[in-house]
N, C-alpha and C positions, 0 to 999 in steps of 0.2 A: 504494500500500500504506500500511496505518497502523500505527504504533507504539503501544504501551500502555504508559505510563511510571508507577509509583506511587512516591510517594518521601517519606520516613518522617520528616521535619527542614522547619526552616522553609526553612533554607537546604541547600544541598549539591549538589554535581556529580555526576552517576552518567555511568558508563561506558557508553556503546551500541557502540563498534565491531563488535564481535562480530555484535550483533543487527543493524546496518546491511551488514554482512558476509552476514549468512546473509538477507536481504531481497535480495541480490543474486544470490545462487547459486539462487532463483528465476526467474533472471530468460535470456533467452538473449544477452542483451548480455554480449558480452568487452572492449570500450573505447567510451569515449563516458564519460558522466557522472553523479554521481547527486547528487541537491539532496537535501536534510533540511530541512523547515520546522516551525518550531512554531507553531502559532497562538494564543498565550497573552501578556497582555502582561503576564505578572509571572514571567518563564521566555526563557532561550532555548539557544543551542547555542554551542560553540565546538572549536577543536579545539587541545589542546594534550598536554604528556607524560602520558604514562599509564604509564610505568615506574613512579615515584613516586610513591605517594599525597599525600606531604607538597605537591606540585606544587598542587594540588586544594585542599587546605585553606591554602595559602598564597595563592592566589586568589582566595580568601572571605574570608580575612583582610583581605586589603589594600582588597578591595568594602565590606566593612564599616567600613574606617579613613577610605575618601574619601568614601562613601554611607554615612551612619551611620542609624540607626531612625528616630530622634528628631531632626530637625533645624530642623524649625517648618514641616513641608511645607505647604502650603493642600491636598492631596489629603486628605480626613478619614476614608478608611477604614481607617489604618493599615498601609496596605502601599505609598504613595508611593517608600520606599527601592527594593522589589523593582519597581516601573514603571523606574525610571531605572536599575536595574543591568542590568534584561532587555535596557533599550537600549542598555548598553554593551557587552553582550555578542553581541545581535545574532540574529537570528530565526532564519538559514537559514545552512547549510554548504553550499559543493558543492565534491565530490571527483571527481577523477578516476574512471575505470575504468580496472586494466589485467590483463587474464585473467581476469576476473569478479568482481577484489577488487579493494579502497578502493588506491588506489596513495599511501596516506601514506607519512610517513618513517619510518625505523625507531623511533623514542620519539613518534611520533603517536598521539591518539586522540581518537574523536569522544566532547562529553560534553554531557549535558543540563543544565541551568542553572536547579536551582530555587531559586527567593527568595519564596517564600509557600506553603507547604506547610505540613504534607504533605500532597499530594492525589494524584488519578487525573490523568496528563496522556495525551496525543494528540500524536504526533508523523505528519507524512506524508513520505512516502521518494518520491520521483520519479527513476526510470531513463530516462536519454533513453540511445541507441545514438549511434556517430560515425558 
């Protein structure tokens, strides 16, 4: 399955649980596993609290304090910062299944990772069953 992700900032995190949620209640798998990839390399995924939005914006804070814009990158498209944050964030999640939901923790959430927006992005969802 594909995700459709638009996202309105050059940088910012958007929440998918939900949507990674209801990609599974398609599905007849009740445990086993589901991966999340993105195939973008100025983007990726991570999972962290989604109680708090300030969680979010402190996370791009800090990407922005150690990977800063302007750093003297040799990559000359101007978006060098977002190559090397994608990588610190990391391409793919996989989560449990348990009843046909994400078996995160209670302040878990899956969240997309953009650093060069805003644009259309593409996420894919893979259900494997145990």
């Amino acid at each position: 399955m594909e995700l459709e992700i638009r996202t309105t900032e050059r940088e910012q995190f958007v929440e998918i649980t939900s949507r990674v949620n209801d990609a599974l209640s398609g599905s007849s798998v009740t445990g086993g596993v589901v991966v999340v990839y993105c195939p973008h390399t100025t983007a990726g995924l991570t999972i962290n609290e989604n109680a708090d939005p300030d969680v979010a914006r402190d996370m791009l804070d800090v990407l922005g304090r150690l990977v800063p814009c302007d750093a003297g990158y040799r990559h000359c498209e101007g978006n060098a910062d977002s190559h090397v944050k994608a990588s610190m964030m990391g391409s793919s999640v996989t989560i449990p299944i348990r009843d046909n939901r994400l078996a995160l923790g209670k302040w878990q959430g899956v969240f997309f990772c953009e650093f060069d927006g805003p644009r259309k992005r593409h996420l894919h969802v893979q259900v494997l069953g145990a």
